[in-house]
C-alpha positions in Angstrom: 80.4 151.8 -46.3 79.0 148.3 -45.6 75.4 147.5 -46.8 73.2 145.9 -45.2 73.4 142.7 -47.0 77.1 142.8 -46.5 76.2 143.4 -42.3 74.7 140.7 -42.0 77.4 138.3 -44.4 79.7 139.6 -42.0 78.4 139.5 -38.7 79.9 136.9 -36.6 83.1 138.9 -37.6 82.0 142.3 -37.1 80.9 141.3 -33.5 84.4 140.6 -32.5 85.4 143.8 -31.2 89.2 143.4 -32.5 87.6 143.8 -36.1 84.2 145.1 -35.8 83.2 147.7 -39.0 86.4 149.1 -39.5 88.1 146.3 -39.0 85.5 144.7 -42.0 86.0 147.4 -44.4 90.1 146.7 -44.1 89.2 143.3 -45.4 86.9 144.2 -47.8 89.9 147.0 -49.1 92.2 144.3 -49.4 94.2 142.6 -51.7 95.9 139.5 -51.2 98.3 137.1 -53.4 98.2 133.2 -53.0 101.3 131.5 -54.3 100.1 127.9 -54.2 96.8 126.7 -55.1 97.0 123.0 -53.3 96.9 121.8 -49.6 97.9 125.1 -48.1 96.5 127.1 -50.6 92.8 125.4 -50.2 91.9 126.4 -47.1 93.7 129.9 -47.2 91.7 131.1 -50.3 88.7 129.7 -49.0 88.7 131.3 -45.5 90.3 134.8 -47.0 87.4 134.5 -49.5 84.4 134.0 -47.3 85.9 136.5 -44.3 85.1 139.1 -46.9 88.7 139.7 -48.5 87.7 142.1 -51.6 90.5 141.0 -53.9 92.4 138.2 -54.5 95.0 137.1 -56.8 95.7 133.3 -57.3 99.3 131.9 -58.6 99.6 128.5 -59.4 101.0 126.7 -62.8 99.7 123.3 -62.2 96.7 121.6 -63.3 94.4 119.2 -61.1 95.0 115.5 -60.8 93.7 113.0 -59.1 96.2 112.6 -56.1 95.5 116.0 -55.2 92.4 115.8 -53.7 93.0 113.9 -50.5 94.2 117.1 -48.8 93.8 120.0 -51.6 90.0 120.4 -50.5 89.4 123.7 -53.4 89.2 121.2 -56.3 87.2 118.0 -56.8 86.4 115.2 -58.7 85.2 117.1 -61.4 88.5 119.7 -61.5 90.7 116.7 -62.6 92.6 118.3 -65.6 91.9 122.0 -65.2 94.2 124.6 -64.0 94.0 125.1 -60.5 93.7 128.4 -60.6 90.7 128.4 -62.9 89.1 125.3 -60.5 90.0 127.7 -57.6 88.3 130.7 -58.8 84.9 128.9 -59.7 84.6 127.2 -56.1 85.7 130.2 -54.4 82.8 132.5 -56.2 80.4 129.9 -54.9 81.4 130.6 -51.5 81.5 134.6 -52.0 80.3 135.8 -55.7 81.3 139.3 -55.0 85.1 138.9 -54.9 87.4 140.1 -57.3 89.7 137.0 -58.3 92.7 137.4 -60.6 94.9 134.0 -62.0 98.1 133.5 -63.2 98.1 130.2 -64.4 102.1 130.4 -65.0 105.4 130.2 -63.2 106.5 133.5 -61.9 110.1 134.9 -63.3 111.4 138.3 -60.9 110.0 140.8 -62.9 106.7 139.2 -63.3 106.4 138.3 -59.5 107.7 142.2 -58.3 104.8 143.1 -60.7 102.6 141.1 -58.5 103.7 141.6 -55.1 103.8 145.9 -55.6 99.7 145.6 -56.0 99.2 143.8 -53.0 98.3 144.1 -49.3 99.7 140.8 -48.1 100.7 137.5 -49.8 100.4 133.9 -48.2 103.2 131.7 -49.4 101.9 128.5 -49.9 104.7 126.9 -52.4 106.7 124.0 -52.2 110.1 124.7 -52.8 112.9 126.9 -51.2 114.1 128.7 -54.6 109.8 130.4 -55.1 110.2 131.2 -51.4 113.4 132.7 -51.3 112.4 135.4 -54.5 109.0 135.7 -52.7 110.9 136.6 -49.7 113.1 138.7 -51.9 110.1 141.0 -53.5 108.2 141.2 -50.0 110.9 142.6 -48.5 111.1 145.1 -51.2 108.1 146.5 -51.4 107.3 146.1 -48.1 104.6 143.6 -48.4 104.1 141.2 -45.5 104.3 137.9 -46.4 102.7 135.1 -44.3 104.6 131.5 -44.3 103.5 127.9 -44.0 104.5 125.0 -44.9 104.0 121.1 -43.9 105.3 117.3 -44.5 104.5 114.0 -43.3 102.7 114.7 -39.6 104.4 118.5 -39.3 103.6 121.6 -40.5 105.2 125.0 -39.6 104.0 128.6 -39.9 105.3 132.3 -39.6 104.7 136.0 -40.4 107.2 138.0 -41.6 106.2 142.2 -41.8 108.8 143.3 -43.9 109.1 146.2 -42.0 113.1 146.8 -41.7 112.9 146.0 -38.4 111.8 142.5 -38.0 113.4 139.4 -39.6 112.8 137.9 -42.9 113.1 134.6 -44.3 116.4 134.5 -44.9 116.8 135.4 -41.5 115.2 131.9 -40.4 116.3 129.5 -43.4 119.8 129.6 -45.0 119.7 128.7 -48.7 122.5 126.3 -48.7 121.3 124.4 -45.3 118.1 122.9 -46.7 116.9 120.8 -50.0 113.4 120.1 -51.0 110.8 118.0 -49.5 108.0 117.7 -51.2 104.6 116.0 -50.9 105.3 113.7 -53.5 108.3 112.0 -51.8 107.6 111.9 -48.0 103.6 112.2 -48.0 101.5 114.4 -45.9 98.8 113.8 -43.8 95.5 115.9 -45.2 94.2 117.7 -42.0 98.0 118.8 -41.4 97.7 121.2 -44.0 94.4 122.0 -43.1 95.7 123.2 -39.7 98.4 125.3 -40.7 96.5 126.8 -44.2 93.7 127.7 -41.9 96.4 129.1 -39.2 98.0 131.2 -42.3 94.6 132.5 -43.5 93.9 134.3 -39.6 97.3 135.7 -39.8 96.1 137.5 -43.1 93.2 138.4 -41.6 95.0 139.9 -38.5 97.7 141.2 -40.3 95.3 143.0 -41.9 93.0 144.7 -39.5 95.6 144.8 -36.7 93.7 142.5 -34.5 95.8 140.5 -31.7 99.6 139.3 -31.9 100.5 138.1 -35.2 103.9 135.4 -35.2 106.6 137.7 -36.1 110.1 136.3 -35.1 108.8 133.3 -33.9 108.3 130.0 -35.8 105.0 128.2 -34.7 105.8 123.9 -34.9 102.3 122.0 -35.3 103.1 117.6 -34.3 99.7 116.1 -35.7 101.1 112.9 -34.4 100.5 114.2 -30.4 98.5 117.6 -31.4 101.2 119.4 -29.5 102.3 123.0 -30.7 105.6 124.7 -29.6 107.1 128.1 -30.7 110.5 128.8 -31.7 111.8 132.6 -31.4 114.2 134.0 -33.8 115.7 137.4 -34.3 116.7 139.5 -37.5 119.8 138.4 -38.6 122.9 141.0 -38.8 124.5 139.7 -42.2 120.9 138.6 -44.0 121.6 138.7 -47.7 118.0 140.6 -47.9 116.8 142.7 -44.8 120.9 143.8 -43.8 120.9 145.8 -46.6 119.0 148.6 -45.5 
């Protein structure tokens, strides 16, 4: 049961009838992995923390530097240095001191990872690279996890849901491993409020996967142009010869 403190924290959200108590106490049940503690990350740990998410657990092996923190809005100034997990968790319990927070400061073999992902509720996939995303993907679909997807470069950025539910596609099923290579940050640049618009974007689909509220982007890829502030949808379908979900 809510107390009355927590009614009140929570009641711009608990007025929306799509999530109202019940919907509150789902959240508050929760537990939810972050893989990725930098643009995408920010904003999804910070809006799954303050909508009253009771658990979370944050993966990330890199430390703070200074060309982080035009767009990776968790740390500051005074992070430079630390482990982003660690910088993560101390803002984060300033915004909500009653979480449960967990870190991994470390890079995340199979085993360690299927570890992770069998505890959770829902993980946000907020990495950088295709070979994270494709065991994430991998260990989601396993254990049945849904595993919410964003990514962004330059002016773009992309998101998607994926339930994991035998039925629906996975990752695999959009991206094939030998079609794509790396783009990072680093190389091409990114625009800051990009990844604020797709990290916020990722954190509501947690939050709806979650309680069940609306339509969440399951087999369709959502395309964000920061350049013209256009968004367009791409569908796609559950592939019959997946290397993951065909299995079953």
């Amino acid at each position: 049961m809510l107390t009355d403190d927590e009614l009140l924290k929570y009641s711009r959200q608990i007025m929306l009838p799509q999530i109202d108590v019940e919907g509150q106490q789902k959240l508050m049940d929760a537990h939810v992995a972050i893989l990725g503690l930098g643009g995408l990350g920010s904003p999804v740990a910070m809006y799954l923390a303050t909508s009253g998410i009771g658990e979370l657990t944050l993966i990330d092996d890199d430390r703070v530097e200074i060309s982080n923190l035009q767009r990776q809005i968790i740390h500051n100034y005074d992070s430079q240095g630390q482990e982003k997990v660690s910088s993560a968790k101390s803002n984060l319990l300033k915004l909500n001191p009653e979480i449960k927070i967990n870190m991994i400061n470390q890079r995340l073999d199979e085993g360690a990872l299927k570890n992770v992902i069998k505890t959770v509720h829902a993980v946000a996939d907020c990495s950088d690279n295709f070979e994270t995303r494709f065991l994430l993907n991998q260990q989601c679909f396993h254990h049945m996890v849904p595993l919410i997807s964003g990514a962004a470069i330059r002016w773009e950025g992309q998101l998607t849901t994926f339930m994991m539910d035998n039925k629906s596609p996975c990752y695999r099923c959009l991206y094939d491993e030998s079609s794509f290579t790396d783009q990072t940050c680093a190389q091409n640049g990114v625009a800051g409020p990009v990844v604020g618009v797709i990290g916020s974007m990722q954190a509501l689909e947690v939050i709806k996967v979650i309680t069940g509220a609306g339509q969440s982007a399951v087999g369709e890829l959502i395309l964000f142009d920061g350049l013209d502030n256009s968004f367009s949808k791409i569908k796609y379908r559950k592939k019959k010869d997946c290397p993951v979900c065909s299995r079953v």
